[in-house]
MISEBA-785656 format. One line per 3 residues: for each residue x, y, z of N, C-alpha, C. Coordinates in pm, 1 decimal. Atoms other than C-alpha are relative to their C-alpha. Last residue first. Layout:
BEGIN
X:Y:Z:X:Y:Z:X:Y:Z ~ ...
! end
This chain:
BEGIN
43.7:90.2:99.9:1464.0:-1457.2:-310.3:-129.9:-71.0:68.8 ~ 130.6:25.5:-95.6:1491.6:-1077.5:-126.0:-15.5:-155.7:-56.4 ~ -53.5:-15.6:-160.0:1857.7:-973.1:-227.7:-119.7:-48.6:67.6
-78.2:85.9:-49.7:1870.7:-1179.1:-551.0:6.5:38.9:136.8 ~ 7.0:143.7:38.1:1520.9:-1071.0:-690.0:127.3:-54.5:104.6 ~ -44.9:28.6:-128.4:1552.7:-714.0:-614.8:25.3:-162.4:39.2
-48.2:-118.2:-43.1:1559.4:-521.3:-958.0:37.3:-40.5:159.2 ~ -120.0:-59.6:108.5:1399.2:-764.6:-1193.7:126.5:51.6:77.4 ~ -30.5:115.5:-0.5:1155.5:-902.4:-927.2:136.1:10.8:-77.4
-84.6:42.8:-129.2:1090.8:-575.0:-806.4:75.1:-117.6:-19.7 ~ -151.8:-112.6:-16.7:1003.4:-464.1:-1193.8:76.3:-15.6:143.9 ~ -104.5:82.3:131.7:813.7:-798.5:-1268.1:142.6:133.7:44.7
-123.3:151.5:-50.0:645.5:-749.4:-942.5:59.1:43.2:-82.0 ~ -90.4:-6.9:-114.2:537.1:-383.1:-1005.8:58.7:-113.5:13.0 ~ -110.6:-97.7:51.0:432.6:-441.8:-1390.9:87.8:44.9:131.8
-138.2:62.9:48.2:226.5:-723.2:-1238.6:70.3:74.6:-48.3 ~ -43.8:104.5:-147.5:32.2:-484.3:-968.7:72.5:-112.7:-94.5 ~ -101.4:-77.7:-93.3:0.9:-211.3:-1238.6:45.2:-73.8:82.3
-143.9:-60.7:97.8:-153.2:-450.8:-1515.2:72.2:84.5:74.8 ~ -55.1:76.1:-15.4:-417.9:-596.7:-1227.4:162.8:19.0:-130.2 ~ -40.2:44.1:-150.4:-566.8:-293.5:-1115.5:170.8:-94.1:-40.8
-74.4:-110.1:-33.0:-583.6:-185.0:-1475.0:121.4:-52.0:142.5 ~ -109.3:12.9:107.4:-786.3:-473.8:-1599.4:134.7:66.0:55.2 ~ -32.4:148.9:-45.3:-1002.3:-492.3:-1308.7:127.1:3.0:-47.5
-46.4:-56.3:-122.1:-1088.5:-104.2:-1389.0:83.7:-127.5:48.2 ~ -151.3:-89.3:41.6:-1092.4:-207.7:-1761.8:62.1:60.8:145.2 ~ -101.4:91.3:109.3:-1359.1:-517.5:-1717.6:111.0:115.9:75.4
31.3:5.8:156.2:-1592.6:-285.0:-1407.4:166.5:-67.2:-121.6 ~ -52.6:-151.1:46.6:-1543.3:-428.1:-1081.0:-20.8:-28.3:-144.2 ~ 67.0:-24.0:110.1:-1707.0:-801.9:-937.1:-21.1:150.4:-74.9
139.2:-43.0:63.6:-1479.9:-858.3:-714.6:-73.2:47.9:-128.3 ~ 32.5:-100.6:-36.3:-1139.2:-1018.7:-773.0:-150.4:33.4:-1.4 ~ 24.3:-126.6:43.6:-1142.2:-1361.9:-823.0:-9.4:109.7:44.3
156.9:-92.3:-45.5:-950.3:-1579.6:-641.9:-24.1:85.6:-54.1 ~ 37.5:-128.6:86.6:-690.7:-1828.8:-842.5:-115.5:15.2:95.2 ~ 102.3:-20.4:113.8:-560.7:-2124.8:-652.6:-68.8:188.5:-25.1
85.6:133.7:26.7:-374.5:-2251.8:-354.7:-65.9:9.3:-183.9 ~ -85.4:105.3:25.1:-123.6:-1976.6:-322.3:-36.9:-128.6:-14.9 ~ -21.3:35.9:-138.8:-423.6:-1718.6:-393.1:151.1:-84.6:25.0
-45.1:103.7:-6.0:-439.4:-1497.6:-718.4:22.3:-88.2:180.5 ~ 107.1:84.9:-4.4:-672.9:-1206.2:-771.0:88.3:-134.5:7.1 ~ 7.5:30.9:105.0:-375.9:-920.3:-870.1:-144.1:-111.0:10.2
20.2:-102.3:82.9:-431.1:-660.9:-624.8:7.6:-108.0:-112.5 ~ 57.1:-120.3:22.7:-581.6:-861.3:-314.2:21.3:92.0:-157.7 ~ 175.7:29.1:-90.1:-477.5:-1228.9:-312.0:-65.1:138.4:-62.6
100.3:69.1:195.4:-167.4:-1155.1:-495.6:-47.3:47.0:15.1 ~ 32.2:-94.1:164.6:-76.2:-859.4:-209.9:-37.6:-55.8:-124.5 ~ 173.5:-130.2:-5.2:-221.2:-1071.1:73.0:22.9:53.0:-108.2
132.3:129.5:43.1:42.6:-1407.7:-66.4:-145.9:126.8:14.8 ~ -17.5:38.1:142.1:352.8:-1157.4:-56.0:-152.4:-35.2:-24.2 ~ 157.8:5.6:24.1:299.5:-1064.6:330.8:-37.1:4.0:-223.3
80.8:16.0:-187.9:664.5:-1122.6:453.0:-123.7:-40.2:-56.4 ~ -37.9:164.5:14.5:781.7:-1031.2:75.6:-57.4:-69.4:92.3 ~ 89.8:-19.6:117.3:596.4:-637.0:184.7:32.8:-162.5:-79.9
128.9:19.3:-51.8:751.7:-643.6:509.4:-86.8:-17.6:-143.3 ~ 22.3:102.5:-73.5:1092.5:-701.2:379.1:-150.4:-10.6:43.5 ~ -7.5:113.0:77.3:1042.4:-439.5:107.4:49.8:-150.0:50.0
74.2:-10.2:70.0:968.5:-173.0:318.3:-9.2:-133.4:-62.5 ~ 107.9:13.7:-94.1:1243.8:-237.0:556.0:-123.2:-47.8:-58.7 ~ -40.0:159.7:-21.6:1466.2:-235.5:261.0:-96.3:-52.2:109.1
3.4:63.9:-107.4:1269.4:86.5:129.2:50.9:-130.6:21.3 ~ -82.5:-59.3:-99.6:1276.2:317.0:-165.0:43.2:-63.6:131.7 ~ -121.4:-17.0:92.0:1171.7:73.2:-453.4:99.8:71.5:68.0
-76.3:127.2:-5.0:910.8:-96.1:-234.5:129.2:5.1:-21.1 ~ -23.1:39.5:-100.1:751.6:253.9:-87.5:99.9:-83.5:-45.0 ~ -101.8:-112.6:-110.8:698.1:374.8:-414.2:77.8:-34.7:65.8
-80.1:18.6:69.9:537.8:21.0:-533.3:108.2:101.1:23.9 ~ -62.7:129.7:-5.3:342.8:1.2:-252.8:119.8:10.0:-81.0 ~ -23.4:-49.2:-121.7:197.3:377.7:-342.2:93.4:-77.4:67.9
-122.5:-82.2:6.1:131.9:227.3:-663.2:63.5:87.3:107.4 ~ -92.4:65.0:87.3:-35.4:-62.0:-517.4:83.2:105.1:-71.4 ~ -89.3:64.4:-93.3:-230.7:154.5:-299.0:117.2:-74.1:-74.2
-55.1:-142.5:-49.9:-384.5:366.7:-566.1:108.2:-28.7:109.4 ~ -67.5:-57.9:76.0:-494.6:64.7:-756.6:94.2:72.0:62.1 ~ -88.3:123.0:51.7:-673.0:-67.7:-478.7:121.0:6.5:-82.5
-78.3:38.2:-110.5:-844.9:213.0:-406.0:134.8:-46.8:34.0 ~ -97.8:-124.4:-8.4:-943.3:229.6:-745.0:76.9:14.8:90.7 ~ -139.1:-1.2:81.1:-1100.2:-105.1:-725.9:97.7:125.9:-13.1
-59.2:-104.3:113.0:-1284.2:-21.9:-441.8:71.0:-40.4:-80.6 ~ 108.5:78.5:79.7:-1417.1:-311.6:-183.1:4.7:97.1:-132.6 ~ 110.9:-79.1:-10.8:-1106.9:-208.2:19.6:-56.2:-59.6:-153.3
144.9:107.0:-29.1:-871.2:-531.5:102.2:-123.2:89.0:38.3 ~ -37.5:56.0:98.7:-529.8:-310.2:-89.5:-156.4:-140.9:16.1 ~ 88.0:-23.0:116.1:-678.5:-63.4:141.2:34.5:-70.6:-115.1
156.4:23.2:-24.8:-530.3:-306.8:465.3:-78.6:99.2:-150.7 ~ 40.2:90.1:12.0:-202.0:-377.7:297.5:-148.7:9.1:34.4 ~ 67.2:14.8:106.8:-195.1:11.0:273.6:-17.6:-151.3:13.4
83.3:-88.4:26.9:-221.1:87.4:650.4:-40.6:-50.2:-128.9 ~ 128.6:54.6:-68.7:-2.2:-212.7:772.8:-154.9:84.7:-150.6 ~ 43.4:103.7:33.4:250.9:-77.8:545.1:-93.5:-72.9:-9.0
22.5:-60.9:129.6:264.4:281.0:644.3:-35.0:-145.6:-118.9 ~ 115.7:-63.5:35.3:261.1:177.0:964.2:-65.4:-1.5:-114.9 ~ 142.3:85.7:-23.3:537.0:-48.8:967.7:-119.5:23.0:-24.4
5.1:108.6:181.9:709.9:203.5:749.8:-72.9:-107.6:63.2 ~ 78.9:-73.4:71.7:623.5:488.7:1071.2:-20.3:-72.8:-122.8 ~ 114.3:5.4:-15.3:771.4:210.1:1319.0:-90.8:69.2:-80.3
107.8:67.3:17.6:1074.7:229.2:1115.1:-121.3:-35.4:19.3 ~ 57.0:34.8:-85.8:1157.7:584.1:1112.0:-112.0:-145.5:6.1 ~ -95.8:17.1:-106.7:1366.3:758.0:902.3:-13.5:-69.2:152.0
-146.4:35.8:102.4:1229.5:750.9:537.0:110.8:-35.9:146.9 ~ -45.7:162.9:0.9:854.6:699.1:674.7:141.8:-23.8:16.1 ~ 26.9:31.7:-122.1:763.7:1077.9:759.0:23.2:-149.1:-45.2
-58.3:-44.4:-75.7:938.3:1186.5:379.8:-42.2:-62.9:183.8 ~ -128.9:77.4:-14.8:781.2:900.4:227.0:109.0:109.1:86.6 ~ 35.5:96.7:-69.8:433.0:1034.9:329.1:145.3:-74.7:-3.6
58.1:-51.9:-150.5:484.3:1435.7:304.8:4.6:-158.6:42.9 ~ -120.9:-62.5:-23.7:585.3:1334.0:-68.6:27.4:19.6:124.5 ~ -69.7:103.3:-16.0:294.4:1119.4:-125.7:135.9:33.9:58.5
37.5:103.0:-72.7:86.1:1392.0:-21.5:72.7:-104.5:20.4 ~ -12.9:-39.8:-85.1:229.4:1655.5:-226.4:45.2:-66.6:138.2 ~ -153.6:-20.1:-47.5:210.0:1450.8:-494.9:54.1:30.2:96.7
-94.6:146.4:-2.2:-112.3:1397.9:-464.6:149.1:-35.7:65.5 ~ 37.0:18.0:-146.7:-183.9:1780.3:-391.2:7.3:-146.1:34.0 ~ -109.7:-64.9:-103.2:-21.3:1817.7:-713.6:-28.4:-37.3:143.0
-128.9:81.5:-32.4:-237.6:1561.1:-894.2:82.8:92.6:67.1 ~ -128.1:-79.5:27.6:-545.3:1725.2:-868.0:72.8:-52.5:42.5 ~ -22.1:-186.5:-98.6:-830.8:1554.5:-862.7:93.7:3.2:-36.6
-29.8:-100.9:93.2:-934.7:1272.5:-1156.1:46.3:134.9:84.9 ~ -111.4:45.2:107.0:-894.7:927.1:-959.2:-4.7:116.3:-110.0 ~ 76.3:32.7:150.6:-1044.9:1106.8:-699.1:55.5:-18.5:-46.4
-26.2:-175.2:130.7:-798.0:1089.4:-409.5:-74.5:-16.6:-75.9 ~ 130.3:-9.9:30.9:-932.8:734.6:-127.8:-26.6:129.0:-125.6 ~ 84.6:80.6:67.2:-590.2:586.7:-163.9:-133.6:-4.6:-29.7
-84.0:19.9:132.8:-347.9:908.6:-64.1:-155.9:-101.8:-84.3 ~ 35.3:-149.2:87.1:-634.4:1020.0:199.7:50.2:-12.9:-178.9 ~ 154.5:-30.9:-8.5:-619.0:700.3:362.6:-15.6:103.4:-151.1
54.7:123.1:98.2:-262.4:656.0:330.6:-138.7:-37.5:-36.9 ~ -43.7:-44.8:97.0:-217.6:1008.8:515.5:-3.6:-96.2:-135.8 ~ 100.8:-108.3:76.0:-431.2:919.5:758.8:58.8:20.6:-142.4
164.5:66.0:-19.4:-256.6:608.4:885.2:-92.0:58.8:-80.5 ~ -19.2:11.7:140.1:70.9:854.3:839.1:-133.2:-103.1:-54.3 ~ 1.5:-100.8:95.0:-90.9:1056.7:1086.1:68.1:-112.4:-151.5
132.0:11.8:36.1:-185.6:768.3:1337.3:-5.8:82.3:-166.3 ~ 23.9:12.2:84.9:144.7:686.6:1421.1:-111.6:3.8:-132.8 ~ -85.8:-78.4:104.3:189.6:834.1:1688.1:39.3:37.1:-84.9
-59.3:117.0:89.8:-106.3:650.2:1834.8:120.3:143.7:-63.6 ~ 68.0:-10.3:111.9:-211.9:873.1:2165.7:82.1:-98.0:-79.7 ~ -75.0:-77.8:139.4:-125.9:757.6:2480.6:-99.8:-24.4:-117.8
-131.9:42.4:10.2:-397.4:644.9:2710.7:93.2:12.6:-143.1 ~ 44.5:36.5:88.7:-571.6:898.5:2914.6:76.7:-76.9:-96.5 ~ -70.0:-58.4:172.8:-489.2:915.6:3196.5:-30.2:-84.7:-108.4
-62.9:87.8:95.8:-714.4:847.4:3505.9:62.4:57.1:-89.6 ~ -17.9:-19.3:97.4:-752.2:1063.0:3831.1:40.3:-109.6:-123.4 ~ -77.8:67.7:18.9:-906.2:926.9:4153.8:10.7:59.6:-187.9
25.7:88.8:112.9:-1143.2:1178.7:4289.2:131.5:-45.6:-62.5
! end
């Protein structure tokens, strides 16, 4: 019998998980194991770009989960990432127009609403995701324009 292999595994799969796990946390569990988490996630990113591709990919995609919290959770996670990373923060200008779109509700054509989340969760979303521009914009403005 003719043997097949199986085909590589993703290598990247763990930090995949690990952005998962970061953006799905009860918004009331235990923040150490947060921490933990986030800590475990910029450490496996800090030296390895394919792992910040990843780690990118991963949250741009829960930044388009039907969760506002989610949402939230990614965007500060984003914001992490943005402040430690040149890599990071090329891929993240790159795809500017998904992060309106998704955390604040803006398109480059015109305003999209966010779903239909409760006022203060909306609210929230969207006061952490402009308090990140304004502070990248502040802080990186001339090297990314």
């Amino acid at each position: 019998p003719k043997r097949t292999s199986k085909p590589p595994a993703d290598p990247h799969q763990r930090i995949a998980d690990v952005v998962k796990l970061l953006c799905e946390a009860a918004s009331g569990g235990p923040a150490e194991s947060d921490d933990d988490l986030l800590v475990a996630l910029k450490r496996a990113v800090r030296r390895d770009d394919d792992a910040m591709r990843r780690a990118h990919a991963s949250l741009m995609l829960a930044l388009k989960h039907k969760e506002c919290s989610h949402r939230t959770r990614a965007v500060t996670i984003i914001d992490a990432l943005f402040v430690r990373s040149h890599l990071f923060r090329c891929l993240a200008v790159d795809d500017l127009s998904s992060f309106l779109r998704h955390a604040i509700g803006v398109d480059n054509t015109d305003a999209k609403p966010l779903p239909p989340w409760p006022v203060a969760e909306t609210e929230k979303l969207r006061e952490i995701s402009a308090k990140a521009l304004d502070a990248w914009t502040t802080r990186f403005a001339s090297a990314h324009p």
